[in-house]
N, C-alpha and C positions, 0 to 999 in steps of 0.2 A: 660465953662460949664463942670458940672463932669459929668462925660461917666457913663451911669447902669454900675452895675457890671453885670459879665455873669456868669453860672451857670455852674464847671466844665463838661465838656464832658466823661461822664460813657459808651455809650454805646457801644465802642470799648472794652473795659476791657471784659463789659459782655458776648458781640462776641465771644470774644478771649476765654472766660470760657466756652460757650457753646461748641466749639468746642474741647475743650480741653477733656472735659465729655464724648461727644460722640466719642471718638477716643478712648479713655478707656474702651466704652463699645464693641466697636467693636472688639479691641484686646484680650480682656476678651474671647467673644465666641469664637476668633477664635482658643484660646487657648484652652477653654473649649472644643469645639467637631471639632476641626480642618477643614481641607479646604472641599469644598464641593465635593462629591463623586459623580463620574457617574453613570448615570440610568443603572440598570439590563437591557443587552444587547442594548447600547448604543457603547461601541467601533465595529471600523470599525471591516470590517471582509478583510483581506489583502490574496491575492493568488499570493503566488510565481511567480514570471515571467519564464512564457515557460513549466507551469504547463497546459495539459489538460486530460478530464476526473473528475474521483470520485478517492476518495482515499482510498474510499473501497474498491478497485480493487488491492491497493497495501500490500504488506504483514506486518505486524507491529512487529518489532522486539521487541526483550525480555528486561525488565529493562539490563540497563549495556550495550547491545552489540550494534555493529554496527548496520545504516539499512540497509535493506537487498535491492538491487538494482533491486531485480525481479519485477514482475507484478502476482498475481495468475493468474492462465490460466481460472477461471471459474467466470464471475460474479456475484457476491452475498453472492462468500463462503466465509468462515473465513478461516485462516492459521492454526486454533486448530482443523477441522476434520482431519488433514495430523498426528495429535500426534499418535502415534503408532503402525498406519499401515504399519512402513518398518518389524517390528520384529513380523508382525499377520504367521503364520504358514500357509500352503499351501499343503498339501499332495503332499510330497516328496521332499519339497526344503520352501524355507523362503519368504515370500513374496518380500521381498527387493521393494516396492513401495508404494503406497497409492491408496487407490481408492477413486476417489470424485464421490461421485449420484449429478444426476442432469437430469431433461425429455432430454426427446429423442431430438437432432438435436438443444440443448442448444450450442449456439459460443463455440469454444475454442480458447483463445488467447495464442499467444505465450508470455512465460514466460519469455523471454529475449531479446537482439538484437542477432543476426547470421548467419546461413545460416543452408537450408535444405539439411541433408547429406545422408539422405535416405529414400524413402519411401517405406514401405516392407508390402507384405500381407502373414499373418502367419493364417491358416485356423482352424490348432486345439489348436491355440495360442494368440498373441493378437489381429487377425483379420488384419482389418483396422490400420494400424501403422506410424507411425512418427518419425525420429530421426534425433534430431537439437542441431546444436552445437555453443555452445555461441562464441562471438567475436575473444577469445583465441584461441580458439579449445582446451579448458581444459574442460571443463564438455560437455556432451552431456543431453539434455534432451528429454525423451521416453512417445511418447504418445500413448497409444492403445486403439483398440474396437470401434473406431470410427463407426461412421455412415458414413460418408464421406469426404471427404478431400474439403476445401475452393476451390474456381472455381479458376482455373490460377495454383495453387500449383506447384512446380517443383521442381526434384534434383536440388540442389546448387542454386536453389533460395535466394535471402539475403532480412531478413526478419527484420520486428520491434517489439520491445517490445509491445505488445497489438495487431499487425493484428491478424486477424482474421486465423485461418489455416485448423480447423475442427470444423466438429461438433459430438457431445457425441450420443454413440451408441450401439450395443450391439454385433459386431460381432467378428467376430473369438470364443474363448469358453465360452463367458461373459453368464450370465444368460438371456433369450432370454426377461424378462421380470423387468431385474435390468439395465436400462441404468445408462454408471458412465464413468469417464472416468479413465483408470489407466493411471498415472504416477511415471514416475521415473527421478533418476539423477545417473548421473557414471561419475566417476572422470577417464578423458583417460590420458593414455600413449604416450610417444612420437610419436607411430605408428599413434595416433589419427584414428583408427579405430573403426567403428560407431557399430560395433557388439560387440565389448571388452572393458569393464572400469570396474573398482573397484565401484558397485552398495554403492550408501550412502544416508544417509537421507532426505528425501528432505523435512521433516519439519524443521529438524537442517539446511538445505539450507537458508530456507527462513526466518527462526529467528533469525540465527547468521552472515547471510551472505556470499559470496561463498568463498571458501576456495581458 
């Protein structure tokens, strides 16, 4: 008996073209508007491990320079009210510091690690006072006018970057109705005595980092 003929089989060919088409069209867009781009604040947000706090608190150094390892002493300020205030005039001597305002019995944090090398009261001077020396014992840093000193405080206390130390005040000859707090930096001498250093900027402190 003669066998039908069979009718070749096309519709692998056409498979094969469809698919062919569609891979062309896919490569097409992908070339045309490229891979797909993530949603407007879709990347994570990643924190350094051993970070705590805001980083508002820390100082932002200048295009180009190091950053600066300090912490401001006030929260909320910026590091650009410190611009000028070392070379403001003072009847009968240079300012050599910065004054930050901020209300009355606002924290003051200490601006580095080290230890407390003295606390002095100067009546017709910075009052209520501070002087802390960072880890080296090469800069000391001067805090005055306080309200009052952190509960516990002691000479040669060793301190951290961010406790707590004082609070902003108005005593010694600060204006009875301007609380602020001043600060300074002084690069010491070998003697590392708390009362003698080379007074320097403490905005250039904290934008270019410690010398």
């Amino acid at each position: 008996m003669r066998k039908p003929h069979r009718q070749p089989r096309t519709w692998p060919i056409g498979l094969a073209a469809t698919f062919f088409a569609l891979g062309a069209g896919v490569g097409w867009m992908a070339h045309a508007y490229g891979p797909p781009r993530a949603r407007a604040g879709a990347e994570p947000v990643v924190k350094a491990a051993g970070t705590t706090g805001s980083r508002s608190a820390e100082a932002a150094p200048s295009a180009g320079a190091s950053r600066s390892p300090l912490r401001l002493p006030i929260d909320g300020m910026s590091v650009e009210v410190m611009r000028g205030g070392f070379a403001e005039h003072r009847p009968g001597h240079e300012h050599e510091a910065v004054d930050i305002l901020a209300p009355r019995n606002t924290p003051i944090h200490a601006v580095d690690d080290g230890a407390i090398a003295k606390l002095f009261f100067s009546r017709g001077g910075g009052g209520i006072t501070m002087y802390q020396f960072d880890p080296g014992g090469r800069l000391c840093y001067y805090y005055a006018h306080l309200e009052r000193y952190a509960d516990g405080i002691r000479e040669g206390q060793k301190v951290s970057k961010g406790d707590i130390i004082g609070y902003v005040g108005t005593s010694g000859n600060a204006p009875p109705n301007t609380p602020h707090l001043h600060f300074a930096v002084y690069q010491l001498d070998d003697t590392r005595r708390w009362w003698k250093g080379q007074a320097i900027d403490p905005y250039l402190v904290f934008t270019r980092g410690r010398s």
